[in-house]
SERO-969833 format. One line per field, with one value per residue: residue number from 1; residue in one letter; x, y, z of N, C-alpha, C, O in turn. Coordinates in nm, 4 decimals, m for minus. Example, Ala and Ser with C-alpha at 12.3 -4.5 7.8 and 13.67 -1.06 7.14 Angstrom:
BEGIN
drenfi	c(1/2) $
tiza	c(A/S) $
npx	c(1.3190/1.2850) $
npy	c(m0.5690/m0.2250) $
npz	c(0.7800/0.7080) $
capx	c(1.2300/1.3670) $
capy	c(m0.4500/m0.1060) $
capz	c(0.7800/0.7140) $
cpx	c(1.3200/1.2900) $
cpy	c(m0.3300/0.0030) $
cpz	c(0.7800/0.7870) $
opx	c(1.4236/1.3409) $
opy	c(m0.3319/0.1138) $
opz	c(0.8465/0.8039) $
END
This chain:
BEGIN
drenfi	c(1/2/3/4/5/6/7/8/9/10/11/12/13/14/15/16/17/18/19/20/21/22/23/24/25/26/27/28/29/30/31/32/33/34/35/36/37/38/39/40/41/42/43/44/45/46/47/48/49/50/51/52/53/54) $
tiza	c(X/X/X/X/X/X/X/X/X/X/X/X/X/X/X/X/X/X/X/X/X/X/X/X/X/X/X/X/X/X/X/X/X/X/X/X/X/X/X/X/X/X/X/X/X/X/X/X/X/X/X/X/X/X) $
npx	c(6.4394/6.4730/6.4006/6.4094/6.2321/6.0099/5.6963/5.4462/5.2205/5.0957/5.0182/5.2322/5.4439/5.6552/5.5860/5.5672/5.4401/5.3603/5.5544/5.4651/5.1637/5.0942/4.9663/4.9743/5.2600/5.3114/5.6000/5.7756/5.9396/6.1027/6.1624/6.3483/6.6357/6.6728/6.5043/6.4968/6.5650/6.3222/6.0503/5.8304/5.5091/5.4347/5.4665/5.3304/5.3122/5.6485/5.6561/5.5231/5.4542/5.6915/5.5502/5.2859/5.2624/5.2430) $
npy	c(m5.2342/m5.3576/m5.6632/m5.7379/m5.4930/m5.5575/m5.5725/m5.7086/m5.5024/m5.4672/m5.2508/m5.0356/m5.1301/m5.0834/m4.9378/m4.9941/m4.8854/m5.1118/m5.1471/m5.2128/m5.2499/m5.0815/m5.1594/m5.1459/m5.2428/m5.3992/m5.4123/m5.7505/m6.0180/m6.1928/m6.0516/m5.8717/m5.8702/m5.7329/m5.5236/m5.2586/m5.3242/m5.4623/m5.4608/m5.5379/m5.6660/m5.9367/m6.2537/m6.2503/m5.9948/m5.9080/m6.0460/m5.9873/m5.7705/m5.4781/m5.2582/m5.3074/m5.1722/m4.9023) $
npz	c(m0.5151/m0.1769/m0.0748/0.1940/0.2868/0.2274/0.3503/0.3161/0.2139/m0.0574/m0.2121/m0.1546/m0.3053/m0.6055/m0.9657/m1.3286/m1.6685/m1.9335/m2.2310/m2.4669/m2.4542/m2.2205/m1.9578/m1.6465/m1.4958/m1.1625/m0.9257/m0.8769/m0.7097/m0.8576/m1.0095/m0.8996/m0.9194/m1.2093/m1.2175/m1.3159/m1.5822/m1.6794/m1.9206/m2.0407/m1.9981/m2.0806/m2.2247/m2.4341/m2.5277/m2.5412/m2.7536/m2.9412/m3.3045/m3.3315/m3.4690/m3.3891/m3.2271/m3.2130) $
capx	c(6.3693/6.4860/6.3178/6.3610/6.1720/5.8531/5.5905/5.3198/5.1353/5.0935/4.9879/5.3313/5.5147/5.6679/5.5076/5.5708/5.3690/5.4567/5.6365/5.3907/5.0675/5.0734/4.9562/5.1027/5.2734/5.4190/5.7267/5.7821/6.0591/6.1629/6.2393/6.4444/6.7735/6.6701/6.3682/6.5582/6.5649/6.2092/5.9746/5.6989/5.4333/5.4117/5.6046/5.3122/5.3831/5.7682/5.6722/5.4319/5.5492/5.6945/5.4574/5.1925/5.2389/5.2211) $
capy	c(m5.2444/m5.4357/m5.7445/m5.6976/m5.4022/m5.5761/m5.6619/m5.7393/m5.4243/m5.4425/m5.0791/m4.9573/m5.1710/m4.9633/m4.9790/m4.8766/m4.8999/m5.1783/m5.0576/m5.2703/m5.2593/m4.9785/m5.1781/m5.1300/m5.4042/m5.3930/m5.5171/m5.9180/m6.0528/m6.2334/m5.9168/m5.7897/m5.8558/m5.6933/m5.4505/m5.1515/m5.3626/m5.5181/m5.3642/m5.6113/m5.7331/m6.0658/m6.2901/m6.2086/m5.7742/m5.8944/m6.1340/m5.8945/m5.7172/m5.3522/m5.1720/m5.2503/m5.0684/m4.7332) $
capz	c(m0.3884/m0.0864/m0.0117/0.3450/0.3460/0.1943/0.5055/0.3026/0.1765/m0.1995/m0.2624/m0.1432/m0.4343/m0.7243/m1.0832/m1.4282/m1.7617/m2.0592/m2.3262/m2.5618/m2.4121/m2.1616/m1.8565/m1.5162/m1.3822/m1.0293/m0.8791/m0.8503/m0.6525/m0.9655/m1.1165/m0.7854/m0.9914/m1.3306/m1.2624/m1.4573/m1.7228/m1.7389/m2.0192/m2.0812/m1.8383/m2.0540/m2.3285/m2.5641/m2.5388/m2.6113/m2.8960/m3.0782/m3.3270/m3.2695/m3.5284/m3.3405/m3.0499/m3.2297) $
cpx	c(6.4213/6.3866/6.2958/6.2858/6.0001/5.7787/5.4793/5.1615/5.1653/5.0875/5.1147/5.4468/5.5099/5.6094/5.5656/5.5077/5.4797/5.4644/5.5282/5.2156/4.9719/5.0104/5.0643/5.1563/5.4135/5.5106/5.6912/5.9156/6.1574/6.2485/6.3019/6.5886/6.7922/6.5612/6.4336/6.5419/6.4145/6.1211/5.8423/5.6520/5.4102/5.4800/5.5357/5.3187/5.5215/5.7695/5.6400/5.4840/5.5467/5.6032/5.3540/5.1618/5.2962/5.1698) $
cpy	c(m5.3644/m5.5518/m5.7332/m5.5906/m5.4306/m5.6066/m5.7003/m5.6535/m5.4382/m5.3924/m5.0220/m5.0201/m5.0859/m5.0422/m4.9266/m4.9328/m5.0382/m5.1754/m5.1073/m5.1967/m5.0922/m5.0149/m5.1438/m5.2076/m5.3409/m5.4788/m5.6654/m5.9276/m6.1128/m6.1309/m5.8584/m5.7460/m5.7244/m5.5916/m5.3078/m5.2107/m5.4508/m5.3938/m5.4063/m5.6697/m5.9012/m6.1010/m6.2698/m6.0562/m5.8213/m5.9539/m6.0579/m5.7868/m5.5062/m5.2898/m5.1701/m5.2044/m4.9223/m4.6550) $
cpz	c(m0.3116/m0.1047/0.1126/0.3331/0.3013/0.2770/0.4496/0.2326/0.0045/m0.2665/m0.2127/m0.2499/m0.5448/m0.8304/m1.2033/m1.5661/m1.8508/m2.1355/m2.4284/m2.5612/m2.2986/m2.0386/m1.7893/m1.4842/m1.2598/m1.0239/m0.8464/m0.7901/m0.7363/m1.0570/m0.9950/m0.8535/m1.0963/m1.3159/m1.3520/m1.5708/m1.7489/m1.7997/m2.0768/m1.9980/m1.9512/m2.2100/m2.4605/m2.6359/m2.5879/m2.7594/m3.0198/m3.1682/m3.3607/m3.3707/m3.5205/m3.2373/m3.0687/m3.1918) $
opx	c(6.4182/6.2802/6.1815/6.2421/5.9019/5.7973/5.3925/5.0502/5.2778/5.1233/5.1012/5.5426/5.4104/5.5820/5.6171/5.5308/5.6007/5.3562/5.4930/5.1660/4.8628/4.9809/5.1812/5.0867/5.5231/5.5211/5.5839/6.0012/6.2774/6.3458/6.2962/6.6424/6.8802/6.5134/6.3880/6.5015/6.4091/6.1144/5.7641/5.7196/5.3620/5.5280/5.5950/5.3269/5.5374/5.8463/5.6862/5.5601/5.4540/5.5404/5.2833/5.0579/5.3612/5.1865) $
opy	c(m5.4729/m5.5201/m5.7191/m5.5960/m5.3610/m5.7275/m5.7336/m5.7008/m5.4100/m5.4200/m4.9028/m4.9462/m5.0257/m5.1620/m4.8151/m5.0533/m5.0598/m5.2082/m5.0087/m5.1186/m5.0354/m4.9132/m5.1203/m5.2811/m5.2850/m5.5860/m5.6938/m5.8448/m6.1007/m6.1318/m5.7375/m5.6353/m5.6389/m5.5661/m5.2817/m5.1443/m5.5078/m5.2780/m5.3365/m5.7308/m5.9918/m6.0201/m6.2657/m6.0206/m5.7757/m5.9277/m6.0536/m5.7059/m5.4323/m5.2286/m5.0925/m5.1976/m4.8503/m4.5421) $
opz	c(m0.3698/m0.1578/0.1562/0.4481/0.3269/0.2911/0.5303/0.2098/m0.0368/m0.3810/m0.2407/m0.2728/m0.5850/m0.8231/m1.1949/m1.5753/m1.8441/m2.1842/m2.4932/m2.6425/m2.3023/m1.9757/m1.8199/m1.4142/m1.2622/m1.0835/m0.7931/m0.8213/m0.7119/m1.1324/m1.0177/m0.8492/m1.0876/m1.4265/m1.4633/m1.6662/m1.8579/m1.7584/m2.1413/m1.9152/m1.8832/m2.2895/m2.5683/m2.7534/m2.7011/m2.8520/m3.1338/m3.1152/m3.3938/m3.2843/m3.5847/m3.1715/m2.9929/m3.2378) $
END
């Protein structure tokens, strides 16, 4: 997603579940570079470990 094309609405930002947890987390500008590759909404979903997110 562009940055220029953001004006301010927050409900038109893309989303997708986390691979751990299964929250949504929307786009961040931080993640503009890498959002294909983000998978966890936080460093304790990446820390935890994978057999419990069966």
């Amino acid at each position: 997603m562009p940055a220029a094309t953001f004006k301010g609405n927050k409900q038109s930002l893309p989303s997708k579940p986390c691979v751990a947890c299964g929250r949504a987390m929307a786009w961040r500008k931080c993640w503009a570079k890498n959002w294909a590759e983000v998978k966890y909404c936080s460093d304790a979903c990446r820390q935890a470990p994978k057999a419990k997110h069966a």
